[in-house]
Backbone bond lengths (Angstrom), bond angles and torsions (degrees), N, CA, C in turn:
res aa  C-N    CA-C-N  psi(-1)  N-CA   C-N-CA  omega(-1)  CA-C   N-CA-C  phi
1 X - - - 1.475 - - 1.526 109.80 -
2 X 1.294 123.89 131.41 1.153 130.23 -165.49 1.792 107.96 -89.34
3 X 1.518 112.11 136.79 1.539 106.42 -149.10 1.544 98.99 -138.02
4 X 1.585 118.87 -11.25 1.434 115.92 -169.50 1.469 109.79 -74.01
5 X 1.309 106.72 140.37 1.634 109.30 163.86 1.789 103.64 -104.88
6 X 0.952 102.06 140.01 1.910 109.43 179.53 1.262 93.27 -131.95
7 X 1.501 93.79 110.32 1.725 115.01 164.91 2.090 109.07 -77.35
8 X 1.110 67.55 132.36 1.933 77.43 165.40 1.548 112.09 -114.00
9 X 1.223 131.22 110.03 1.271 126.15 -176.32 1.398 133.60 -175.66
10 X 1.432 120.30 -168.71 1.412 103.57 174.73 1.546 113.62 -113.39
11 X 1.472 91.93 150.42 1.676 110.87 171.81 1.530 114.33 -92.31
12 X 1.397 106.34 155.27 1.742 106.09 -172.57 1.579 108.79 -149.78
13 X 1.393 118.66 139.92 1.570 97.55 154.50 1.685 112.47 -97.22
14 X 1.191 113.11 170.44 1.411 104.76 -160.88 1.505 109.86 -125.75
15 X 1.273 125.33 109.98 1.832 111.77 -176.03 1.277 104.90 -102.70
16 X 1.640 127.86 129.21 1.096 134.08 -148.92 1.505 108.83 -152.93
17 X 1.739 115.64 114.63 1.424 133.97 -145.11 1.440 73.36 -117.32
18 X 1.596 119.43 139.01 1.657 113.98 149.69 1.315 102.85 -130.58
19 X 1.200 105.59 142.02 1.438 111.72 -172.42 1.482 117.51 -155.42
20 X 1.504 123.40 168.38 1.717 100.90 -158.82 1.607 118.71 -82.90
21 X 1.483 111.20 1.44 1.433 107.92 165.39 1.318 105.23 -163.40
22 X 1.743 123.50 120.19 1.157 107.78 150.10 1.605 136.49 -2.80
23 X 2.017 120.48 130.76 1.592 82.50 169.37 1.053 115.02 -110.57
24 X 1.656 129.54 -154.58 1.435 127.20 -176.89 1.097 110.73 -95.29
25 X 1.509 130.15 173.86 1.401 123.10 165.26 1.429 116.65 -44.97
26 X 1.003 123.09 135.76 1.647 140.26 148.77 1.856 88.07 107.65
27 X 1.119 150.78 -25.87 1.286 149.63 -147.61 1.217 109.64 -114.88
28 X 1.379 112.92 130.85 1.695 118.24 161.70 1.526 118.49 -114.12
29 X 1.675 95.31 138.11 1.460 126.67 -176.32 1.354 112.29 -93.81
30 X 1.616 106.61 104.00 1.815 106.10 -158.20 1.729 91.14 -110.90
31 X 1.403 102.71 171.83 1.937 121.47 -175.28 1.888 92.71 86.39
32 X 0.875 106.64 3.86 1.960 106.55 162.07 1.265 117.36 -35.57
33 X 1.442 138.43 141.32 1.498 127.93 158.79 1.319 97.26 -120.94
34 X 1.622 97.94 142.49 1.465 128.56 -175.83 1.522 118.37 -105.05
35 X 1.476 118.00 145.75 1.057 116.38 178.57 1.607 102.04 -165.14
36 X 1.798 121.58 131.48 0.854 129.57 172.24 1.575 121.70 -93.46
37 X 1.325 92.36 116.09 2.396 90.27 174.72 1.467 94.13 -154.97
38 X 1.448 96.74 169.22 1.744 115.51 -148.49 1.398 85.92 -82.02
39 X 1.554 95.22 -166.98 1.668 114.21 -149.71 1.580 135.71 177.58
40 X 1.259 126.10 -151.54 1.144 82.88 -179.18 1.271 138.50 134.12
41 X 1.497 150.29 41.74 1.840 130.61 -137.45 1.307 100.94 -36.98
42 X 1.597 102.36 -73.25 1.287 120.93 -166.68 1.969 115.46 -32.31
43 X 1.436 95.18 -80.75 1.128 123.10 170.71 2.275 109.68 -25.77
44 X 1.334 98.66 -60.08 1.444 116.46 178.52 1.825 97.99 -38.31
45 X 1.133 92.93 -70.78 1.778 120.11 -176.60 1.660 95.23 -43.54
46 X 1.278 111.71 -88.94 1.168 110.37 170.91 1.870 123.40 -7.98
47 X 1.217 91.26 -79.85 1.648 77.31 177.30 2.143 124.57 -98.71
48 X 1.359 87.76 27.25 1.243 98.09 175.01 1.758 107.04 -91.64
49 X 1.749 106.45 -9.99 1.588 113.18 -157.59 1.361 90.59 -114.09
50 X 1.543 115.16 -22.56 1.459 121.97 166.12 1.239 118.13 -42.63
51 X 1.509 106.86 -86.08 1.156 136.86 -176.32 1.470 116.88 -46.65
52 X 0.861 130.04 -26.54 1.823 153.61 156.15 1.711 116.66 -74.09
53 X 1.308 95.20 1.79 1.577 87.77 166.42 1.397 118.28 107.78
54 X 1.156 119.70 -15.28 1.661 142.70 -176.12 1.580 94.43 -67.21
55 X 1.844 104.97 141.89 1.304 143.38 141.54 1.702 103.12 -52.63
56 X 1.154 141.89 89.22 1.021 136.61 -168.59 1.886 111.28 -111.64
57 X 1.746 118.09 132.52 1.305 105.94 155.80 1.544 99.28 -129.65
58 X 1.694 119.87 153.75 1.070 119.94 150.10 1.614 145.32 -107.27
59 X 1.238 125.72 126.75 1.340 123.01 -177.27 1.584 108.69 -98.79
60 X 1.687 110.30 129.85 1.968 102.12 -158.19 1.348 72.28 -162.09
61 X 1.679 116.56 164.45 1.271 115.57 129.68 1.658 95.79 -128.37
62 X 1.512 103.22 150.67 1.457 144.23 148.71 1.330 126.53 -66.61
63 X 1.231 102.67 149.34 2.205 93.26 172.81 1.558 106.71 -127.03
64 X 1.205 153.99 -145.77 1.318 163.69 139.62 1.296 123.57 -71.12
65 X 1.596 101.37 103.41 1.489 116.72 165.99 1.118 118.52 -153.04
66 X 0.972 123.66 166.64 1.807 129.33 -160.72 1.781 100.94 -68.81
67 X 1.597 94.30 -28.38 1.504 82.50 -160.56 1.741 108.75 -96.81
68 X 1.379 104.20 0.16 1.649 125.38 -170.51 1.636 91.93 -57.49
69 X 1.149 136.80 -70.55 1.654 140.15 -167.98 1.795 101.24 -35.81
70 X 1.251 98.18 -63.68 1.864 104.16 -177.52 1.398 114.40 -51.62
71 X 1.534 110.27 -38.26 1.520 121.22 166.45 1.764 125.02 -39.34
72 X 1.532 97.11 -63.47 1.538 115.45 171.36 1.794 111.41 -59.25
73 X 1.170 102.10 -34.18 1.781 114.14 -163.25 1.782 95.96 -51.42
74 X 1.770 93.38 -45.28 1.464 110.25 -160.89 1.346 112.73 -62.56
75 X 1.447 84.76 -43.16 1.718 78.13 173.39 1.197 144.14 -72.06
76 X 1.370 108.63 -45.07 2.190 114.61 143.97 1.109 124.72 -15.22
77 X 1.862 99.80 -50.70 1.716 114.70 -169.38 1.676 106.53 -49.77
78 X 1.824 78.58 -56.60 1.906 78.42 -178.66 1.966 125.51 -91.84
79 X 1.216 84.40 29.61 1.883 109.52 146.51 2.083 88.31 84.06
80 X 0.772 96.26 17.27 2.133 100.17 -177.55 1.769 99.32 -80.42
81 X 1.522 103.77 130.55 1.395 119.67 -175.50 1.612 95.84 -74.40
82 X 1.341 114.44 114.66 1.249 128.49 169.11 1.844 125.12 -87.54
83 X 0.844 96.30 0.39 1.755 107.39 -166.52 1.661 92.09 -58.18
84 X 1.540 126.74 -44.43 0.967 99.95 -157.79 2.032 108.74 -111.50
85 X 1.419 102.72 40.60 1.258 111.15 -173.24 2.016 88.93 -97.16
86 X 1.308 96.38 124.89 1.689 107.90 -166.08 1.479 103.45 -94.72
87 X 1.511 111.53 127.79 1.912 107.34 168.28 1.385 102.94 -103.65
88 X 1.419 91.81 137.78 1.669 97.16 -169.70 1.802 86.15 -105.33
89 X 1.511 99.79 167.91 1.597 121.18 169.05 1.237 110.46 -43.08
90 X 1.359 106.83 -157.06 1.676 143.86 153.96 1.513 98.25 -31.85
91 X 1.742 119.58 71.84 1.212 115.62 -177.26 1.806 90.15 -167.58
92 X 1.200 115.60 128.73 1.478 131.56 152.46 1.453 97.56 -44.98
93 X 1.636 113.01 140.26 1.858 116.15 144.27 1.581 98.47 -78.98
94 X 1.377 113.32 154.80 1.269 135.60 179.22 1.503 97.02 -48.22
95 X 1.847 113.10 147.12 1.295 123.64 179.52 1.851 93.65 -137.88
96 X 1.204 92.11 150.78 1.627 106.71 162.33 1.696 111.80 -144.84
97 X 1.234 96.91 134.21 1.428 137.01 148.15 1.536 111.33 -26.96
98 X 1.398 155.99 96.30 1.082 136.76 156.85 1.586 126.96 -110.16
99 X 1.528 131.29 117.10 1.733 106.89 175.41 1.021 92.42 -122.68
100 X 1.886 107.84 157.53 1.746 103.82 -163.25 1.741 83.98 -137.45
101 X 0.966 108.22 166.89 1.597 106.96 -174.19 1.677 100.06 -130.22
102 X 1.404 110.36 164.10 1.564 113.99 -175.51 1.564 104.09 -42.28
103 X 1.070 111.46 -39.36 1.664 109.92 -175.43 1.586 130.75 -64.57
104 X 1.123 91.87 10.63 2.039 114.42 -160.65 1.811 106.19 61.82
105 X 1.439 137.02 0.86 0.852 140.21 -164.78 1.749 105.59 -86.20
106 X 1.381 120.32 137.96 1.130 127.00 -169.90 1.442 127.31 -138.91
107 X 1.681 109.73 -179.10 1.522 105.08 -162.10 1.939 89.72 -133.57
108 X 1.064 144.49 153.69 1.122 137.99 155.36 1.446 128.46 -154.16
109 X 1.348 122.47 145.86 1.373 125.95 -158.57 1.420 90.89 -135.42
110 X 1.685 109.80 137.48 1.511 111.11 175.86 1.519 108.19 -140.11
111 X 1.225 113.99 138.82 1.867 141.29 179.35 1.596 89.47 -93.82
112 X 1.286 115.42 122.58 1.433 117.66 156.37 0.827 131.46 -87.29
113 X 1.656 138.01 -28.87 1.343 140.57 163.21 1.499 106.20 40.56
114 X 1.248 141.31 -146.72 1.211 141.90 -146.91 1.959 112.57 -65.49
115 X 1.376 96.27 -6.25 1.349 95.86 157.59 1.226 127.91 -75.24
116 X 1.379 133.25 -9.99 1.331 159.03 -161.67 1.671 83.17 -89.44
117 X 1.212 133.65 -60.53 1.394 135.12 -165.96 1.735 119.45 -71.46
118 X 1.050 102.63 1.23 1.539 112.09 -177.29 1.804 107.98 -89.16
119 X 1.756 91.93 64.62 1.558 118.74 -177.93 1.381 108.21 -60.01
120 X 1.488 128.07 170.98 1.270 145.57 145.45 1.411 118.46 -23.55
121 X 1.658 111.05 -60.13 1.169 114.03 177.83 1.510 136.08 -85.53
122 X 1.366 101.38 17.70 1.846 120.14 -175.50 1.544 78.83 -95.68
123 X 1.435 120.52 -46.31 2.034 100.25 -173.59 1.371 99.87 -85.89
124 X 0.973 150.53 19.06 1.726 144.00 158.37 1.949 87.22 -91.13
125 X 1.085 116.27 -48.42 1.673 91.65 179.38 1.321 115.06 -72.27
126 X 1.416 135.36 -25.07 1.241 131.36 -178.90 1.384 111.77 -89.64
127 X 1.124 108.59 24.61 1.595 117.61 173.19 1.571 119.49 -44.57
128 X 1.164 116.15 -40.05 1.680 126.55 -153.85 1.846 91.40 -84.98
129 X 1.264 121.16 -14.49 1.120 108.33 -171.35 1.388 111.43 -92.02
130 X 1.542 114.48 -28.18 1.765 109.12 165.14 1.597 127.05 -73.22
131 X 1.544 99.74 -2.63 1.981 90.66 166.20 1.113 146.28 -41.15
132 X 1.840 111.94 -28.53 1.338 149.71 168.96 1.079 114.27 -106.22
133 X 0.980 134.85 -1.40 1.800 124.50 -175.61 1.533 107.81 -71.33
134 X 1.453 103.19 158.12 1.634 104.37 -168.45 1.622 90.20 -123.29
135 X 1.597 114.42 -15.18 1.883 109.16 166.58 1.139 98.34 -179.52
136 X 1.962 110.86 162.93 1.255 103.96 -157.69 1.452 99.43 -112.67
137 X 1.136 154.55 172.21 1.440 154.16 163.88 1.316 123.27 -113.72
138 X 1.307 123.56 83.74 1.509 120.08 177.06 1.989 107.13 -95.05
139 X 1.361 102.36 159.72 1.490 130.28 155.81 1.748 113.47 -104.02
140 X 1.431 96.19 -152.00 1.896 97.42 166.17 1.667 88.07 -177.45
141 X 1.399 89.42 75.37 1.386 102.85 157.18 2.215 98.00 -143.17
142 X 1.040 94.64 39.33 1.402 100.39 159.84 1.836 94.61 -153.54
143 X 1.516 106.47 173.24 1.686 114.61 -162.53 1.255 94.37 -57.83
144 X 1.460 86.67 160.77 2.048 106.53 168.16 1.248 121.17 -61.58
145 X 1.902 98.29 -23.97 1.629 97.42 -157.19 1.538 109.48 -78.90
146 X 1.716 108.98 -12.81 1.329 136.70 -173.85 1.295 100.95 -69.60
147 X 1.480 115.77 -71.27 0.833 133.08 148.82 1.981 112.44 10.04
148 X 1.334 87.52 -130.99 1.767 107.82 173.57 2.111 116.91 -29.51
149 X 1.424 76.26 -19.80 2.087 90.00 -179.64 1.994 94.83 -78.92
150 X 1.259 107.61 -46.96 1.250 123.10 -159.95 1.968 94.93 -58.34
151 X 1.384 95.65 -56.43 1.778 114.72 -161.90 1.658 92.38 -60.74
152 X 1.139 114.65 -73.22 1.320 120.23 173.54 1.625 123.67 -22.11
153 X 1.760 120.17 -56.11 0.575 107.02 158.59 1.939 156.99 -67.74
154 X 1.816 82.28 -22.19 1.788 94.50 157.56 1.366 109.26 -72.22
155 X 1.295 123.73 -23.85 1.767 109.14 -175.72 1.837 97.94 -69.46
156 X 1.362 120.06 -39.70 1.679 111.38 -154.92 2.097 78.76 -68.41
157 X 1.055 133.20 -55.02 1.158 127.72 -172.83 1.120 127.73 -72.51
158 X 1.570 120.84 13.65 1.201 128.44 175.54 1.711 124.18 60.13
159 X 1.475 102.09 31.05 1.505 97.11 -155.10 1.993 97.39 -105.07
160 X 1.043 112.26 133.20 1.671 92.55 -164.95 1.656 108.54 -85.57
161 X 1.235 108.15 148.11 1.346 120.10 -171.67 1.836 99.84 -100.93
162 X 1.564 85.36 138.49 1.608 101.30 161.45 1.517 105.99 -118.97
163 X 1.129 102.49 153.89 2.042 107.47 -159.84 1.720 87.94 -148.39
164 X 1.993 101.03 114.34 1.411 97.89 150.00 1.180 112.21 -109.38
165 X 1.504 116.27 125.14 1.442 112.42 -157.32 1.742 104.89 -101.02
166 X 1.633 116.37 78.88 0.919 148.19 -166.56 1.610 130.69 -140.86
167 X 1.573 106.25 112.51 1.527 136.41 9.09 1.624 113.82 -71.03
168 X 1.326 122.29 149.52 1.385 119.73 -174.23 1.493 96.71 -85.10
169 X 1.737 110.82 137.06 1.339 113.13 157.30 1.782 99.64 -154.32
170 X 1.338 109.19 171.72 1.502 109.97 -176.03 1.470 116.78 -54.06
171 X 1.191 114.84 154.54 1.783 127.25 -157.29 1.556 96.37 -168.11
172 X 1.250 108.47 158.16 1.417 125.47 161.07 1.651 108.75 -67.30
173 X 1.526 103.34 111.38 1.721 109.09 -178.71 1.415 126.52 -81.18
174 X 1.604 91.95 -21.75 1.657 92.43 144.16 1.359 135.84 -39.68
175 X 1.168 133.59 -35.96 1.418 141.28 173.00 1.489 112.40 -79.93
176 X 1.215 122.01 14.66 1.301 127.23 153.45 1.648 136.26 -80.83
177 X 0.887 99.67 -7.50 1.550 124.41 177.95 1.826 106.00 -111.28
178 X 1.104 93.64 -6.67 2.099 87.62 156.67 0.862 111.89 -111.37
179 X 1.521 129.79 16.16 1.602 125.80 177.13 1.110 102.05 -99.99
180 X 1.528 128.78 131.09 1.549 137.71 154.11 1.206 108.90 -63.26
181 X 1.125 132.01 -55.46 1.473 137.09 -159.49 1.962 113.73 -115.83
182 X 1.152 125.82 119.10 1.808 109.00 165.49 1.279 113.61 -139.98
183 X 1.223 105.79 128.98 1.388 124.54 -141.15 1.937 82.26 -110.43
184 X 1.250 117.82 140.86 1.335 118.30 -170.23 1.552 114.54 -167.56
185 X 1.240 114.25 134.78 1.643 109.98 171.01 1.668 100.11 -89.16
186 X 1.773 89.86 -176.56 1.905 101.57 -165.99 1.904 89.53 -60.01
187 X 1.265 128.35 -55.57 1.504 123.08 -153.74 1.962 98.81 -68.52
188 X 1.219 123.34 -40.05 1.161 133.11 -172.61 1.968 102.23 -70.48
189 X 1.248 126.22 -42.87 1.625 135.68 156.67 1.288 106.96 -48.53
190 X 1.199 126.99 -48.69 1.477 123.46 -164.34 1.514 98.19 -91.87
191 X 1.271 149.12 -53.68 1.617 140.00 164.82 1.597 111.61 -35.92
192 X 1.217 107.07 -55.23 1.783 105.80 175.51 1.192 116.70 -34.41
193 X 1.759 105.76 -72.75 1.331 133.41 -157.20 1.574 102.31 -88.15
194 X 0.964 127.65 -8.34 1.583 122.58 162.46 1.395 111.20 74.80
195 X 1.500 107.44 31.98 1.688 110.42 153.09 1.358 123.57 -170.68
196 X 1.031 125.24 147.87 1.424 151.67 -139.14 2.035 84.13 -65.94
197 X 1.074 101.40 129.98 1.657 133.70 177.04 1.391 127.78 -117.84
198 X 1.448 116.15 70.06 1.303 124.72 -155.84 1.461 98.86 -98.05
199 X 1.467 134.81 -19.09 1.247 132.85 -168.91 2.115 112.03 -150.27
200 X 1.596 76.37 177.02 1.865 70.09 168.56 1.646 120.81 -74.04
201 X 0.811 127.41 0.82 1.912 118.01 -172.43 1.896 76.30 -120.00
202 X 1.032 153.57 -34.58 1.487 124.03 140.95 1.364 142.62 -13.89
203 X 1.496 89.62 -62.65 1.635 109.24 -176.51 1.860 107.55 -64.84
204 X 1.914 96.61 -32.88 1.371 105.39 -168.20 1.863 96.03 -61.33
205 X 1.401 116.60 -56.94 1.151 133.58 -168.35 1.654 97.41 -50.67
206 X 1.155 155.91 -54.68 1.086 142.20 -96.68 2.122 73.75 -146.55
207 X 1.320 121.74 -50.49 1.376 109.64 170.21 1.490 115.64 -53.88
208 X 1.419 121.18 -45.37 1.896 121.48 157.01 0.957 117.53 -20.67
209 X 1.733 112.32 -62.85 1.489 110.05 -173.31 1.251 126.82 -63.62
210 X 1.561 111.53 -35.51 1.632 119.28 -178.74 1.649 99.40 -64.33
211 X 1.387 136.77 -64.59 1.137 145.14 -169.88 1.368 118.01 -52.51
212 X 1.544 110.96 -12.73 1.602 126.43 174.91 1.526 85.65 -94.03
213 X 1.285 155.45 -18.12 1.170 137.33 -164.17 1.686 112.02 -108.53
214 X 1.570 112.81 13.18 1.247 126.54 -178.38 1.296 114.95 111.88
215 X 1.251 126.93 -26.02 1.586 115.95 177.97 1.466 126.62 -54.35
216 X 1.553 124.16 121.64 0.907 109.47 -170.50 1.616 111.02 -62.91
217 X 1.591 132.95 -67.42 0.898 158.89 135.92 1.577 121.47 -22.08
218 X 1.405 150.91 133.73 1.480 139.73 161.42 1.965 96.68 -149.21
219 X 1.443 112.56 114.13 1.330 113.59 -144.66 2.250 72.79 -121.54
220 X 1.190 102.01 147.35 1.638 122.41 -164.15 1.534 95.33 -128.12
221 X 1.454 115.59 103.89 1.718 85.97 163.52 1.868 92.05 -108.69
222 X 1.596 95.63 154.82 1.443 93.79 172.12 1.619 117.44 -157.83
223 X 1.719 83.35 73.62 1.052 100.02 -166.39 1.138 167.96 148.33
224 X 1.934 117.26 163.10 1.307 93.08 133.56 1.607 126.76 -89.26
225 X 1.540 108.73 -6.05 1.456 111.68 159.42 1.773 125.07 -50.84
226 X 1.225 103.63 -30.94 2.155 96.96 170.84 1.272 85.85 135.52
227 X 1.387 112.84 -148.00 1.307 126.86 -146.20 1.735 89.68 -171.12
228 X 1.427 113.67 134.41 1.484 127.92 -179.66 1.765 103.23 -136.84
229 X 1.094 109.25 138.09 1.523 112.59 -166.55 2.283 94.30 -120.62
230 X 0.818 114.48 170.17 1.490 116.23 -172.86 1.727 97.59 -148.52
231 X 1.268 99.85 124.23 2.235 109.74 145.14 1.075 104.18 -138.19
232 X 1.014 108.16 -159.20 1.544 126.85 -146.55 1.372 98.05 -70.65
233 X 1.641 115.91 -58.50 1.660 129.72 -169.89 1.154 95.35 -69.47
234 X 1.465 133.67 -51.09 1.454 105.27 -149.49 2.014 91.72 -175.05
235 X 1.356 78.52 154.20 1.896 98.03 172.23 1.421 107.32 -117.44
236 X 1.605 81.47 152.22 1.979 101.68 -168.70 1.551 93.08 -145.97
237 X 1.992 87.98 134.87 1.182 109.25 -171.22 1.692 103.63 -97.49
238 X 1.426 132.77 154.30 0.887 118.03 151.12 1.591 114.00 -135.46
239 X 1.082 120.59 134.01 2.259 128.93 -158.58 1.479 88.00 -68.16
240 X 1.222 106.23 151.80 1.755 112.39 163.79 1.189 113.96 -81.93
241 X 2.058 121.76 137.18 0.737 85.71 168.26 2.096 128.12 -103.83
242 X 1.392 101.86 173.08 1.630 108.74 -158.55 1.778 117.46 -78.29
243 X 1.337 106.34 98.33 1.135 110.37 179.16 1.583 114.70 -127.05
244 X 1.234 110.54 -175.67 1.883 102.80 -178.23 1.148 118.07 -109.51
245 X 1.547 112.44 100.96 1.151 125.04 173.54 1.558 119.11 -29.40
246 X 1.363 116.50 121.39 1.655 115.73 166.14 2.064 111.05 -117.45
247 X 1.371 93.47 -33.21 1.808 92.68 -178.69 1.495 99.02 -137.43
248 X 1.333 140.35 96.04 1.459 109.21 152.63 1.130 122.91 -81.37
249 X 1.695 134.58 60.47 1.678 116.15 157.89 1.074 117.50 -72.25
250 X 0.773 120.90 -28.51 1.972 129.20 -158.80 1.380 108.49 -108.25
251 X 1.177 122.55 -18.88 0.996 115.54 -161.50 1.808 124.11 -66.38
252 X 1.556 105.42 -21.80 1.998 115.19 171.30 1.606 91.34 -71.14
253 X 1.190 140.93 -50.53 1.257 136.35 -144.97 1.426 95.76 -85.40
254 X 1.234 128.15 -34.03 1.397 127.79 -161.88 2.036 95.21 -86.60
255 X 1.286 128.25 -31.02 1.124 147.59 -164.11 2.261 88.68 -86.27
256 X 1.953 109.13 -49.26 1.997 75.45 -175.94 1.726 99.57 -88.32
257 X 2.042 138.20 1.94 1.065 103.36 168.66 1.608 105.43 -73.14
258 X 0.948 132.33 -59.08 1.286 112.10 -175.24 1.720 147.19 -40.07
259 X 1.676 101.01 -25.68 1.047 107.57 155.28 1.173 129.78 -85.26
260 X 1.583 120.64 -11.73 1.537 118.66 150.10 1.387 127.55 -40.81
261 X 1.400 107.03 -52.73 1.562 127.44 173.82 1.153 114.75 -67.12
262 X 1.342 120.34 -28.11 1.893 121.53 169.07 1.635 112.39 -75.43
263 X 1.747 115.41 -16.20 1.368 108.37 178.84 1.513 113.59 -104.70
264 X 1.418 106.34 -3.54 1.526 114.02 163.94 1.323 99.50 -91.18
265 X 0.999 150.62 -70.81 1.448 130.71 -164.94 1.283 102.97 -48.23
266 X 1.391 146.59 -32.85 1.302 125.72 -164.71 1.660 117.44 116.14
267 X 1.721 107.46 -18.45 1.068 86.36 166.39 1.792 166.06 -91.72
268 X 1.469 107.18 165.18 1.439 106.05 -171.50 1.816 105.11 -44.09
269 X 1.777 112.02 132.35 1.495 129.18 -177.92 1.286 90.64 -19.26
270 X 1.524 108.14 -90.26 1.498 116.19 -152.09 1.148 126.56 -43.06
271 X 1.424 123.27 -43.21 1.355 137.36 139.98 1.487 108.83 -22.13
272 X 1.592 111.63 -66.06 1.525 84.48 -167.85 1.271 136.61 -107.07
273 X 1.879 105.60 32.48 1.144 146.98 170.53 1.691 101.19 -69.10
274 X 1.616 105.86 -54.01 1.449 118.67 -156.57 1.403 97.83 -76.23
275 X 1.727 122.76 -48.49 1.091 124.46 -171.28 2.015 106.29 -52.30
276 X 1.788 102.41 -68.16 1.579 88.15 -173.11 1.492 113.90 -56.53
277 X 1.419 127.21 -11.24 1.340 123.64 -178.44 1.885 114.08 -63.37
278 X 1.373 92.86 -37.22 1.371 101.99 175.33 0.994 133.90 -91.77
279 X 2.038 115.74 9.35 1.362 117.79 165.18 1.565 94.40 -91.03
280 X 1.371 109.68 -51.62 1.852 91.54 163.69 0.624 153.41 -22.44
281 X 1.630 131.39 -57.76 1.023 163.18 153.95 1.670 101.04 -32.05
282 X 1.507 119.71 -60.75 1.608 118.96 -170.24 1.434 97.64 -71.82
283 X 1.781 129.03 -35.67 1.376 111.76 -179.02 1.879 118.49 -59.82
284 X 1.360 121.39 -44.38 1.335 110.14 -171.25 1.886 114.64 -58.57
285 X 1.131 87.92 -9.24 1.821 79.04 177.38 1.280 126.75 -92.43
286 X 1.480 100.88 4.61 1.883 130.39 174.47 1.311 121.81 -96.39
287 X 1.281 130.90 123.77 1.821 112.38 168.47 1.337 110.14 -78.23
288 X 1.226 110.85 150.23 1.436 121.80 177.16 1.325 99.57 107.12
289 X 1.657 103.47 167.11 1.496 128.63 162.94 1.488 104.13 -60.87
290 X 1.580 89.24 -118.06 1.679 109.77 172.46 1.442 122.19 -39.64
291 X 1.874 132.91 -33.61 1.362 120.02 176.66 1.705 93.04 -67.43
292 X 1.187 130.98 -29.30 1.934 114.18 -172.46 1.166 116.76 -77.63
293 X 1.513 106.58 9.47 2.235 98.57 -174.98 0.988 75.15 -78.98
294 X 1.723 109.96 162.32 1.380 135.03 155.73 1.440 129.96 -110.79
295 X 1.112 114.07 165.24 1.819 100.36 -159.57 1.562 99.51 -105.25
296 X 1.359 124.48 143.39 1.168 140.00 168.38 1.585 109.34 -12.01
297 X 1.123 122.51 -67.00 1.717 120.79 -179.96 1.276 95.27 -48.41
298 X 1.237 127.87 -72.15 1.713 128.36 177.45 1.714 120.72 -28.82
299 X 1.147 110.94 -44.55 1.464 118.00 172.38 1.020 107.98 -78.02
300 X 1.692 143.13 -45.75 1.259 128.94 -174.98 1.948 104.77 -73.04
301 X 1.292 106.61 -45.62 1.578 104.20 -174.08 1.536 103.03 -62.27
302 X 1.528 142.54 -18.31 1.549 127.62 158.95 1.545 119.14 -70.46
303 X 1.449 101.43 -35.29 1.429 90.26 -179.76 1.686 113.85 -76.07
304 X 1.237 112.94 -16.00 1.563 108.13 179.46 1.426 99.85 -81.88
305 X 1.146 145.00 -38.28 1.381 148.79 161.96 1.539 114.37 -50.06
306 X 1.390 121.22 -23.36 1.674 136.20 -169.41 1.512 97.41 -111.81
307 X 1.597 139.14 40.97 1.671 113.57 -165.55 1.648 90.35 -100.32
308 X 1.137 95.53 144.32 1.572 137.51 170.88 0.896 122.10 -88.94
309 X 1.216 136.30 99.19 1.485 138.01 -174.96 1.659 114.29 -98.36
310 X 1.272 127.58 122.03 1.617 129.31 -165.78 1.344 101.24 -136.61
């Protein structure tokens, strides 16, 4: 049974000031503490689907930096097929900007640099790695053309695509109807679907529309309100669960690897609504991207501590 997830995406290092409030334009908020760790959509996903138990490969490129080697290391560590993560020349790997405020609430700015290079023809060489894949994992923080090259090619192979279409900006909407899966917050639901998404029976409204446009799947997180997923028959809610926010960066990316890994194993939606909900859930109480995924024992020992009885 075929079990790999192959992320397509971007890698980042991440510089990250926390401090007790965001500031305003023109003003700086000093006594900040800093800390550098990797990053990333792609990358996040990647070992967020790892660490949860996932058959994992990644497709990225990198550029030259001191800290790029420790980057790759990390990912091995957490057992992710690196063969086809590409180092480009005379090129930075992608960096982001992060400030997080006492509230885990944040601001972020990202340089793509060698994410910019994650062409058409970097997935014609990484070909050999989708023979086995059981689904593919894109973001869109690498090109469109990657993008739609990428989808295209899981459709000729029948391989189903999950798409967090993050950050949302205009795209050919045609390519919405080759997505099996789209994984989306309330502002990213409401850009798709072409109307304002201020709440949950919003998100409900506005996941309808995508799922009328071919998606099998249209997955809503919103939140600390939960997460609502949409098909054809019917939508399922699942409550967040309530913990104390310390970082949410990671926390959407860490929420679709895990539900990657809940739709390769096989499991039933709601189930694997609850499961990525609860690798989420353990990332916001972590700083950082990648140090807040949590590892499979970690996700199963919250949800046995979190049981729901219905």
């Amino acid at each position: 049974m075929k079990n790999k997830i192959v992320v397509v995406g971007s890698s980042n290092i991440d510089l990250i000031m926390k401090m007790d409030r965001l500031p305003e334009k023109g003003e700086t908020v000093i006594d900040g503490k800093f800390m550098q760790v990797y990053g990333g959509k792609g990358a996040n996903q990647a070992v967020a689907a790892a660490r949860a138990g996932g058959n994992v490969a990644f497709v990225s490129c990198v550029g030259e930096d001191a800290a790029t080697p420790q980057m790759i290391h990390n990912y091995q560590k957490d057992g992710i097929d690196t063969r086809f993560v590409f180092h480009e020349k005379e090129v930075a790997s992608g960096h982001a900007l992060i400030m997080i405020d006492r509230q885990g609430e944040n601001i972020i700015s990202v340089a793509p640099e060698a994410n910019a290079l994650l062409l058409p023809e970097k997935i014609d060489q990484a070909a050999p790695v989708f023979d086995d894949a059981a689904l593919m994992l894109l973001q869109f923080e690498i090109p469109e053309e990657t993008i739609k090259y990428a989808i295209d090619l899981a459709n000729r192979k029948n391989i189903p695509v999950m798409w967090n279409v993050a950050p949302a900006k205009p795209f050919d909407f045609s390519y919405i109807s080759k997505t099996s899966i789209l994984v989306l917050n309330e502002v990213e639901a409401g850009f798709l679907a072409g109307i304002p998404v201020s709440n949950a029976a919003d998100a409900e409204h506005a996941a309808s529309i995508l799922v009328k446009r071919g998606v099998e799947k249209v997955i809503v997180t919103l939140g600390s309100k939960g997460v609502l997923a949409a098909v054809r028959t019917e939508t399922v809610f699942v409550s967040a669960f309530q913990v104390e926010a310390v970082d949410t960066t990671a926390a959407g990316d860490t929420f679709c690897g895990a539900f990657a890994v809940g739709v390769t194993e096989g499991k039933p939606l709601k189930e694997a609504l609850r499961f990525a909900s609860a690798a989420s859930a353990i990332s916001v109480t972590r700083m950082g991207a990648q140090p807040s995924v949590p590892t499979r024992p970690e996700i199963d020992n919250f949800l046995h501590q979190n049981i729901v009885f219905e």
